[in-house]
N, C-alpha and C positions, 0 to 999 in steps of 0.2 A: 706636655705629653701625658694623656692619660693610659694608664694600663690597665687592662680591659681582665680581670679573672675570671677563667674555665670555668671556677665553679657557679658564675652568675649565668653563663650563657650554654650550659649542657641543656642536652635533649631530656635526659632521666629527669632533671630539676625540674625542667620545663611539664613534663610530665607528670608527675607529681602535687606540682604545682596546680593543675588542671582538675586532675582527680580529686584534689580536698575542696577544688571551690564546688564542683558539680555532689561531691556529699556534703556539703553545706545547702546549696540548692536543695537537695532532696530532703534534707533535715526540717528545713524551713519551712519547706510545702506540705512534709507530715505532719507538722508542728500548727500550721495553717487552715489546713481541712483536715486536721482529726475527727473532728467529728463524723464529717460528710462519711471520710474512709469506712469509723466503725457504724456508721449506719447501714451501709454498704455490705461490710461481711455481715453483717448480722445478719440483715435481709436475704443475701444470696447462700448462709448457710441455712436460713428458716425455709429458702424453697426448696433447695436441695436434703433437708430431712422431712420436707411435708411429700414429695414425690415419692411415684409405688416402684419398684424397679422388677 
C-alpha cells in the first residue's frame, strides 16, 4: 500500500509549481532574443523622441 501525501498533490503546489516553470520560460526567451528585444526598444524609443507632438 502506498500512501499518497497532501503535500505532493495540493492545488497551491501544483500552482506554484507552474508559475516558476512559465518564469523560467520567460527567462530563457529574454535570455534568447536579448538582443532582438534591445533593438526593439531602442528603435521604438528613437521614433517616439524623433516625432513632433
Amino acid at each position: 500500500m502506498i500512501i499518497k501525501s497532501k503535500k505532493f498533490y495540493s492545488k497551491r503546489g501544483m500552482e506554484m509549481v507552474q508559475v516558476a516553470i512559465l518564469v523560467a520560460i520567460a527567462i530563457g526567451l529574454g535570455m534568447l532574443f536579448r538582443e532582438r528585444i534591445g533593438e526593439f526598444i531602442t528603435a521604438t524609443f528613437d521614433n517616439l523622441m524623433n516625432t513632433e507632438f
